[in-house]
C-alpha positions in Angstrom: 23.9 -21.4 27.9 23.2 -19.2 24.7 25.7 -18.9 21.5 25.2 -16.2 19.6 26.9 -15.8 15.6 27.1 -12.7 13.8 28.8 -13.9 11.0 26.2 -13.9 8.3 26.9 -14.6 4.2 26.1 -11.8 2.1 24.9 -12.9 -1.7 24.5 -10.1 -4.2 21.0 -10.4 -5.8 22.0 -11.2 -9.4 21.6 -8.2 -11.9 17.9 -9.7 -13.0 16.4 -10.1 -9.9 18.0 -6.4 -8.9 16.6 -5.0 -12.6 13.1 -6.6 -11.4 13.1 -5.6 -8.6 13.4 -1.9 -9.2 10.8 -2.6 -12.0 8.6 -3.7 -8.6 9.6 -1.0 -6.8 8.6 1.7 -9.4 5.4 0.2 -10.1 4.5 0.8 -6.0 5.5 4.3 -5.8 3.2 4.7 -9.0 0.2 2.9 -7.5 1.0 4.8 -4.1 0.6 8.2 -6.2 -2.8 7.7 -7.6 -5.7 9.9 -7.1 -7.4 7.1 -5.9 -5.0 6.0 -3.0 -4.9 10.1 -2.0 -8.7 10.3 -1.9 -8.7 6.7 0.2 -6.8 8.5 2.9 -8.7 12.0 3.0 -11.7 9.6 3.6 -9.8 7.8 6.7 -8.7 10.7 7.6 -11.8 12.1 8.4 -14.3 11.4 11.3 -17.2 8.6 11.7 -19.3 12.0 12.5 -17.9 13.2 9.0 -18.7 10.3 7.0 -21.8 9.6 7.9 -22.8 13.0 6.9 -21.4 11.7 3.4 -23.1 8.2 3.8 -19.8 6.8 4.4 -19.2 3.9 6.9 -15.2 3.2 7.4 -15.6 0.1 6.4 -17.0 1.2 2.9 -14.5 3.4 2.1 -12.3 1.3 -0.6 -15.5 -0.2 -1.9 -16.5 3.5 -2.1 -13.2 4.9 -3.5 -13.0 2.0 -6.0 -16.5 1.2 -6.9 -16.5 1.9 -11.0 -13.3 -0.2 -11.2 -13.5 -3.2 -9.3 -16.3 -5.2 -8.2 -16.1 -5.3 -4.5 
């Protein structure tokens, strides 16, 4: 035989960990926005055919996309 509860506790996040956690938030829709990120997915976007014309594998795309900023 199975129980089931639905009666759950609710806790409001105090107001630091909701202020950080928009700070979070905002961060990741501004790394999300970058020129990088964009050009990351018009490179996945496109074909194997297509990016081997470029001298692209898919694999090499981030290392590609981020190669004068990290070392990958």
């Amino acid at each position: 035989m199975a129980s089931i509860t639905t009666n759950t506790d609710f806790v409001r996040p105090s107001p630091i960990k909701r202020a950080l956690s928009s700070i979070l938030n905002g961060l990741i829709s501004i790394s999300a926005n970058t020129s990088r990120v964009r050009e990351m997915e018009a490179l996945m976007a496109l074909s194997d055919a297509q990016l081997a014309e470029r001298g692209l594998k898919r694999e090499e795309i981030a290392r590609y996309v981020f190669r004068d900023t990290y070392f990958v």
